[in-house]
GUVOTI-882462 format. One record per atom (N, C-alpha, C): x, y, z. Coordinates in steps of 0.1 Angstrom, whole numbers, plus 5000, padded with zeros to 4 digits. Layout:
! residues N
XYZ...
END
This chain:
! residues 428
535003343610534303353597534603243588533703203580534003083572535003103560535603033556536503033547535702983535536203083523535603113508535502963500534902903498535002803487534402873476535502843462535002893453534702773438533602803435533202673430533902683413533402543407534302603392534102723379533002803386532802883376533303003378533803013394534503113404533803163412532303153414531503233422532103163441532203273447533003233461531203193471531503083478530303053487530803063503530103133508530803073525529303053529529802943539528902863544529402853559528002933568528202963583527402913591527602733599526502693604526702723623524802783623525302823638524102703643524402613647523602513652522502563663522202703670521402723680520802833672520702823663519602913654519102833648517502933647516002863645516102923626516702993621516303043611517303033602517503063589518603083583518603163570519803263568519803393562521203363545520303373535521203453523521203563520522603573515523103673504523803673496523303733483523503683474524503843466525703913471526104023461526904013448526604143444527104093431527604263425529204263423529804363421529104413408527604503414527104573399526904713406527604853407526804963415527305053405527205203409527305313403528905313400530005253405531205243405531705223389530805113387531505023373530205023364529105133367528505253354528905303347528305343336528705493323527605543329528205733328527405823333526305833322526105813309524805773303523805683305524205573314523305483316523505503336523905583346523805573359522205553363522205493372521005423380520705283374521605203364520905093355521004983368522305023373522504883389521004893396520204973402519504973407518204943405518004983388517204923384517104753381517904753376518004573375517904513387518004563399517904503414516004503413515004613407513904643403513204503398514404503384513704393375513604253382514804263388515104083390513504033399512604133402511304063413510504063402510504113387509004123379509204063370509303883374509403803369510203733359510403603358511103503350510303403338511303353331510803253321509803143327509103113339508203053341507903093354507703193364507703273372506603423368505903453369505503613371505803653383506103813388506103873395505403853409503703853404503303813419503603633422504203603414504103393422505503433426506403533421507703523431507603553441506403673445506103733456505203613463504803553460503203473465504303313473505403283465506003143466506603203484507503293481508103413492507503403504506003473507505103483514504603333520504403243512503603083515504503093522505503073519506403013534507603093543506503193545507103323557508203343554508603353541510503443542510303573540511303623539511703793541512603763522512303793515512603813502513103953500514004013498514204153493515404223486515704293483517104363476517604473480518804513480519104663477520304693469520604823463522004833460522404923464523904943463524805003470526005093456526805193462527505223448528505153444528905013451529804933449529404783445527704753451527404643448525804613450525204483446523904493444523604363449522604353463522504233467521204183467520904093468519703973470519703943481518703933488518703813502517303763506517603673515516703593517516503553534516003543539515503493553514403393557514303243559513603163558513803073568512602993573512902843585514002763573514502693583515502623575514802513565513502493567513002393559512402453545512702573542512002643532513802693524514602653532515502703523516002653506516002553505516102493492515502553486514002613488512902603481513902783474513602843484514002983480515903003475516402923480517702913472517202883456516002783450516302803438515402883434514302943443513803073440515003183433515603173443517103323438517603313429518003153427518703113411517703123405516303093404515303143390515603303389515503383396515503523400516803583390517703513393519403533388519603543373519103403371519603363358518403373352517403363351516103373340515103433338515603603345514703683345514503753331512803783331512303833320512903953309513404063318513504143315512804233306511404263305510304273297510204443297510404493281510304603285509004683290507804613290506804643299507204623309507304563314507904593332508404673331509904703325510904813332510204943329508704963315508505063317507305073335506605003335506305013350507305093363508604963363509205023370510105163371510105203356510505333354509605443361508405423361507605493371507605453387507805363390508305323400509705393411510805413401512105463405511805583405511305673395511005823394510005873408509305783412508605803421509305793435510205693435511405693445512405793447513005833434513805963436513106123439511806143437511006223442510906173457510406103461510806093475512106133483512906083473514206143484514706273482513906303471514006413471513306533483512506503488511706583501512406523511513006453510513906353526515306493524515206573533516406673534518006593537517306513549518706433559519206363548518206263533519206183520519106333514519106403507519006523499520706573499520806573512522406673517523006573514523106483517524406383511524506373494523306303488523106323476524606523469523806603477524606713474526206693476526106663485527606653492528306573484528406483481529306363471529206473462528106453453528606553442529506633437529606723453530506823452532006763459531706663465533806603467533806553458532706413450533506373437532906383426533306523421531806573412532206533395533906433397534006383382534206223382533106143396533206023392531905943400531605823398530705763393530105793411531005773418530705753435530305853436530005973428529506133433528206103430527606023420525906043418525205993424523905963425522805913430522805733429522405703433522305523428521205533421520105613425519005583420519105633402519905723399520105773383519605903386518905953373518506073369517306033359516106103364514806103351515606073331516606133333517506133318517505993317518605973326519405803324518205703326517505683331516305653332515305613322515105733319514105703305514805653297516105683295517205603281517205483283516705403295517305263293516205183287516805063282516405003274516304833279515804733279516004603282517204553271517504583262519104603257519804623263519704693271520704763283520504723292520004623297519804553311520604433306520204393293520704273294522104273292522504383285524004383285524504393298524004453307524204513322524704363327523604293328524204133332524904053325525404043313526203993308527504063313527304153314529104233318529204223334528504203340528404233356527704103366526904053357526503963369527203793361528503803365529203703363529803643372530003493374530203393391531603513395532503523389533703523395533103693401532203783405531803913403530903843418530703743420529503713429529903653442529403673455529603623462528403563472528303443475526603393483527503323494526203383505527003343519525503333524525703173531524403103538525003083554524103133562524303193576523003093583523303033599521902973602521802833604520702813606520702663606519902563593521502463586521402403577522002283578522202223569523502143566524502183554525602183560526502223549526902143538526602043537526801893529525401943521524301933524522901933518523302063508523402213515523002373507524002353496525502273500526902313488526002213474525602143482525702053465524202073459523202153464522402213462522802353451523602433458524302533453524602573443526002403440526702393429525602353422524302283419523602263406522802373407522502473415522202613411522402743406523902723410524202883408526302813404526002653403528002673398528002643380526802763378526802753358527502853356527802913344528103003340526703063335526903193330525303243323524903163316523303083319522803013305522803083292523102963282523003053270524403073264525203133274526503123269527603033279527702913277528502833281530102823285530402903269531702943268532203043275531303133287531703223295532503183301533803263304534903223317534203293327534303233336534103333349535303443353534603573359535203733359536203733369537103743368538003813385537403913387537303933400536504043405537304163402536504253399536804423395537804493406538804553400539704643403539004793406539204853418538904973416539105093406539305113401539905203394538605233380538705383381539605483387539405513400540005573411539705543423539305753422538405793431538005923436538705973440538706093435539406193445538506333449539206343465538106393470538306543472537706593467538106763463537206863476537906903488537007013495537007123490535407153494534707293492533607323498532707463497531907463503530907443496529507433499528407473488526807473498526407543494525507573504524407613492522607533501521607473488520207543497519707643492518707703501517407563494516807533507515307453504515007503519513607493514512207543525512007403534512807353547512807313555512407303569512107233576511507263592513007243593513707163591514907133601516107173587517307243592518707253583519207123579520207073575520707003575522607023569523407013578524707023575525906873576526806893570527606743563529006833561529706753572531006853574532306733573532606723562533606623566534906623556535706503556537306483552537206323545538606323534538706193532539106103541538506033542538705863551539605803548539605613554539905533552539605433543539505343532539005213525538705163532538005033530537404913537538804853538539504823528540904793527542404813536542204943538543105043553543105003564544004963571543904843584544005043591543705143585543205223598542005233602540705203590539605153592539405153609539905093615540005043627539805173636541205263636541105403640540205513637539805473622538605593620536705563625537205403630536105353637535805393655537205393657537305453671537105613676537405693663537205833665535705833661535305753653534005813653533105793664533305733672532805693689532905793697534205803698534705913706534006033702534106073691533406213685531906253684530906073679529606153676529105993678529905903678528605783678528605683691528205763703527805743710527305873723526305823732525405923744526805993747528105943753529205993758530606073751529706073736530906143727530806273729531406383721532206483728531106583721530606533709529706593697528606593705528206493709527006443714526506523730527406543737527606603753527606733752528306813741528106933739527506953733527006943722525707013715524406993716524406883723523106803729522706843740523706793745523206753760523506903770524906983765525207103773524007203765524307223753523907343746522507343747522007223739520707203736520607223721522007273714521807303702521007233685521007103691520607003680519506883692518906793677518406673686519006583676520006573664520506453661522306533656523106433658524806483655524906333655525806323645526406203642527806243636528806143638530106123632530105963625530505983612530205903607531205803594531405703592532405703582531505603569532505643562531605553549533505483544533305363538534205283533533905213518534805273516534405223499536005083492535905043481536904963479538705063479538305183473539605253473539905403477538305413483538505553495537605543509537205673509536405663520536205823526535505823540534905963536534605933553535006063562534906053571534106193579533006253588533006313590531706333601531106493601530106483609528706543604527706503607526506533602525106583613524406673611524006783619522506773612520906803617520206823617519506933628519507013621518507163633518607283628517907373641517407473632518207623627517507683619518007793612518907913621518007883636519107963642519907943653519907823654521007743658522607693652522007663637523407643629524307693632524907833632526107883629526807863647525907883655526607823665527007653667526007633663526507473664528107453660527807523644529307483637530407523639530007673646531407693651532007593666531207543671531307433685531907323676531307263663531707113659533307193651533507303648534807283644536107343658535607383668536007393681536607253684535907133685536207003694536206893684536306943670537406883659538906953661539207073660540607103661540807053678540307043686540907043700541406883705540306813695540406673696541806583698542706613690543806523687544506583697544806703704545606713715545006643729544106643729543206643742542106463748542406433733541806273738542706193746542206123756542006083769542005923767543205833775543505693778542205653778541105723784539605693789538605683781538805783769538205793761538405673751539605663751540105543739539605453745539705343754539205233763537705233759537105363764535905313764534805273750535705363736535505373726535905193723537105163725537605023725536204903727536004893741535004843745533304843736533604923732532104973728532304903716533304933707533704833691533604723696534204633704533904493706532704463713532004533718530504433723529604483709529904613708528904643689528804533684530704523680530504363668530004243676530404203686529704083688528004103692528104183695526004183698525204233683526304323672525704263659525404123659526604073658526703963648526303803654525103863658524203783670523403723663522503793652521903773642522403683624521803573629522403563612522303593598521403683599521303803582522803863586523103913596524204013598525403963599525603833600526603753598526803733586525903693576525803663560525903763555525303893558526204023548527404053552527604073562529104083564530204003559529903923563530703773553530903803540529703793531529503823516530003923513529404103517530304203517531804193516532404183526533804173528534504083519534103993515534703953506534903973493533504023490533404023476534004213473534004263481534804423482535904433487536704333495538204333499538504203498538304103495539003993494538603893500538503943521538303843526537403933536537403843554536303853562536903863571537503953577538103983591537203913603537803823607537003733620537103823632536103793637535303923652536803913664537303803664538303853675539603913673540103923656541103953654540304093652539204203646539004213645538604323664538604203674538704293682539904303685540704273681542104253690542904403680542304433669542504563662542604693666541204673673540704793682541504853690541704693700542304723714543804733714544004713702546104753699546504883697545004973690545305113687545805203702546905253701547705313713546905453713546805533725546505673723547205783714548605743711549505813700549105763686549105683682548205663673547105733667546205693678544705793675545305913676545905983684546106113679546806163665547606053663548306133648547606083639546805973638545405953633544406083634543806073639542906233641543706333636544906413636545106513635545606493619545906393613545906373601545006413593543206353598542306313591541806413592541806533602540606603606541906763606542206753591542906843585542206963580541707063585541107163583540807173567542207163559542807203549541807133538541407003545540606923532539006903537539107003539537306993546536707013540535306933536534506983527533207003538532107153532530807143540529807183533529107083537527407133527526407153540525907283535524607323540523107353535522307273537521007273529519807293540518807393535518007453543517707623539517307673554517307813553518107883560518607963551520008093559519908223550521008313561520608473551522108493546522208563544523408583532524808613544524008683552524808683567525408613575524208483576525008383583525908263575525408283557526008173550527208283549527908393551528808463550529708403562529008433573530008393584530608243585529508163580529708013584530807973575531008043559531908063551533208053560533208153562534208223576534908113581534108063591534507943600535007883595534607803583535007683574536007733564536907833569538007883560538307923548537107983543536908003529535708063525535508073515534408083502534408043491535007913489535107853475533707823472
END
């Protein structure tokens, strides 16, 4: 992975030339998500990801879209509850053009409160959506209820409330506090020249905010306050074809060199044809058609577990099987099982990172949320050091009955949310 050059206003650039690629991929993140929100203004990160396409001080909306399109790039955004990125995908001869596309996008957007009322209809119409999406619904529930007194328990998208409140006052403060170089990380992946994109770069994006000169550039944000992750049960009756269940424990950080281990159990358990989740409920039972084990990594926690789609009278068996070969797990995993889970993490990462978008977020991500970029072979050499004692006192740590949290959303009778109670050790 390339090493960080950070220019003088602090914004960190890595620059990743793969000479047998036809294409080349930015990203552009920038530490703005639901993390480093006030719960009066939640969703404002995602909206401003909204604004930055509906136009600039000599730019409208459709010539951003229209410049984009002339020359076949992939233009798009998303945010995350830790960060909010930009990217870009173009022939390498279109790059310049759309690098200062991004810096117009960055630094000189309109911020009109006619637009954001547009896209205020726009988001509300997106959170209704996910709202009928059951499989995002139960998560949405779930965080809430592990971290139901901090910013990583809410939605990205806000609430109709926070929403209507905001104001292009409030955007613009949003970027003055957040979208600052030392807060930013851009990572150019692909085929370029690295002499040509840096000094391109630095007259695009090594300013401080125009307008105010005198800005220092930001050290990137500290987590804190960091989550804590409170198990319980809660169970959400909706009129569903399929249930949807979210059974899980606290994890690892991106940060946690066990990351590694809780990448390996999740193989073994649910993310792959040969895991244990997957062969019994699937393949023996017939009980489900989707099971996943899954981990999420944040800068100062993380959240590990398993996730279930099927039907109403399948559940309660299912869950008593997925908490069967969770407790049985840490005694009973297998030299064979670890190897093969091993194997599987190192051809994943390398046949990811085959692609240069996927090289450029990862790059960018990692840095701008832990520091740095763990390189693919130390990275495999991680995997393959984890001992089977290890993963077991790993696993039997993590997959602590005691801190379990489970959400169930769908239809059930008071009978089987009684029982299922049961299984899951409680009725909180």
């Amino acid at each position: 992975m390339p090493t960080p050059i950070v220019l003088n206003n602090g914004l960190r650039l890595l620059l990743d030339e793969m000479p047998g690629a036809a294409s080349a991929a930015v990203n552009l993140c920038v530490l703005s998500g639901l993390r480093f929100e006030q719960p009066e203004r939640a969703g404002i990160s995602h909206m401003m990801e909204h604004m930055l396409f509906k136009g600039t001080e000599c730019r409208t909306a459709r010539q951003i879209a229209e410049e984009s399109d002339d020359r076949g790039a992939n233009l798009n955004a998303y945010t995350c509850k830790e960060y909010t990125c930009l990217y870009v995908r173009s022939l390498p001869e279109h790059l310049p053009a759309m690098l200062e596309l991004l810096s117009d996008m960055l630094y000189h957007s309109k911020l009109a409160a006619a637009d954001l009322e547009t896209e205020r209809g726009v988001v509300l119409e997106e959170i209704a959506m996910y709202e009928d999406l059951p499989e995002e619904l139960v998560f949405d529930l779930f965080y809430d209820m592990v971290w139901p007194d901090h910013m990583l328990g809410k939605n990205i998208l806000g609430t109709g409330e926070t929403l209507s409140a905001l104001t292009p006052k409030d955007l613009r403060a949003h970027i003055d506090r957040l979208f600052t170089p030392g807060r930013m990380v851009l990572s150019v992946c692909g085929k370029f020249d690295s002499g040509e994109v840096r000094q391109q770069i630095e007259g695009l994006f090594g300013q401080n905010t125009p307008g105010d000169e005198s800005r220092e550039a930001t050290a990137p944000a500290q987590p804190a306050p960091t989550a804590s992750f409170r198990p319980g049960i809660l169970f959400t009756h909706k009129d569903v074809e399929q249930n949807q269940i979210v059974l899980a424990f606290p994890g690892c950080s991106g940060r946690d060199p066990k990351r590694y281990h809780a990448s390996l159990l999740s193989t073994m358990l649910g993310g792959s044809s040969s895991s244990r989740l997957f062969q019994r409920l699937r393949e023996e039972l017939g009980l489900v058609y989707c099971v996943d084990f899954f981990n999420v990594h944040h800068m100062a926690e993380g959240i590990s577990g398993v996730s279930l789609g099927l039907g109403e009278k399948t559940q309660r068996k299912a869950l008593a099987e997925v908490l069967k070969i969770l407790r049985e797990f840490p005694d009973t995993v297998t030299p064979q099982e670890l190897r093969r889970a091993q194997e599987q993490a190192a051809a994943g990462m390398v046949m990811g990172l085959e692609s240069n978008a996927a090289r450029a977020s990862r790059a960018a991500c990692n840095v701008l949320l832990y520091g740095d970029c763990t390189g693919v072979e130390e990275s495999i050499a991680a995997y393959r050091n984890v001992t089977l004692d290890e993963m077991r006192d790993f696993a039997r740590e993590l997959l602590d009955p005691a801190k379990m949290a489970l959400c169930v959303l769908g239809k059930y009778s008071k009978k089987a949310e009684k029982e299922m109670r049961e299984m899951a050790g409680g009725a909180a």
